[in-house]
Phi, psi and omega in degrees: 000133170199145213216120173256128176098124154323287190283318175174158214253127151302323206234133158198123159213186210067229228248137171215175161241175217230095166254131206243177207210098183234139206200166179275161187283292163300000173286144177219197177199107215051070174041027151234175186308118167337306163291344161271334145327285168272020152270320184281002195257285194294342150328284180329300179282016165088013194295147186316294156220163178211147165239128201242095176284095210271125172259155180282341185185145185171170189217199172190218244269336173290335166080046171245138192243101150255133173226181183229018197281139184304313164307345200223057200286135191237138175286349204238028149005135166305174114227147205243148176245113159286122167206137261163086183238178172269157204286344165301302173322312220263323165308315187298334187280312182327297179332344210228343155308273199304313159243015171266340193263092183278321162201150205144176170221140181251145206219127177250137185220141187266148166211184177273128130273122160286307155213155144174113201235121209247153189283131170277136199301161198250134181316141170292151156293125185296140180295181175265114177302325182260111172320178173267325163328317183263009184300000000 
């Protein structure tokens, strides 16, 4: 595995692991979504990436079928938060898993990266020394 860049890795292949996070479309925390919780919590701790995936139907542990099918509109849609570091990372992150996920279920999977090569941020612009006002 190897990761380049401090803060969050540009480069990342072999062998990592893949925690994927399945929750409801309305579960929230402290009055946001859940799932944007833990993509800005795996920003934070510098993690490769997290992706937020909506499903059209599905059910879990209540054995309640959300769908997203028109006769039946359901508001609380699955969603899976996928995110995929090396495995010293995606471990060091559970912890922060175990107190935002009250239901739902998280799942670890060893997987391969084949690429994965992250865009370098575009330079800021030098401000303009003259307002336009003093033009």
């Amino acid at each position: 595995m190897t990761t380049q860049g401090r803060a969050r890795a540009t480069r990342l292949t072999g062998r990592a692991l893949r925690v994927t996070i399945f929750t409801g479309e309305n579960d929230t925390w402290h009055h946001k979504p859940l799932y944007a919780e833990i993509v800005h919590r795996a920003r934070a701790a510098g993690l490769a990436g997290a992706t937020v995936f909506r499903g059209i139907e599905g059910f879990g542990a209540s054995s309640l079928i959300h769908t997203s099918r028109l006769l039946s509109l359901s508001e609380d849609l699955p969603v899976a938060v996928v995110i995929v570091d090396a495995e010293a990372r995606v471990r060091e992150f559970l912890p922060q898993l175990d107190e935002l996920v009250e239901e739902g279920l998280v799942i670890l999977d060893d997987v391969e990266v084949i690429r994965y090569v992250g865009r370098e941020p575009e330079p800021e612009p030098w401000p303009d020394p003259e307002p336009e006002a003093e033009r």
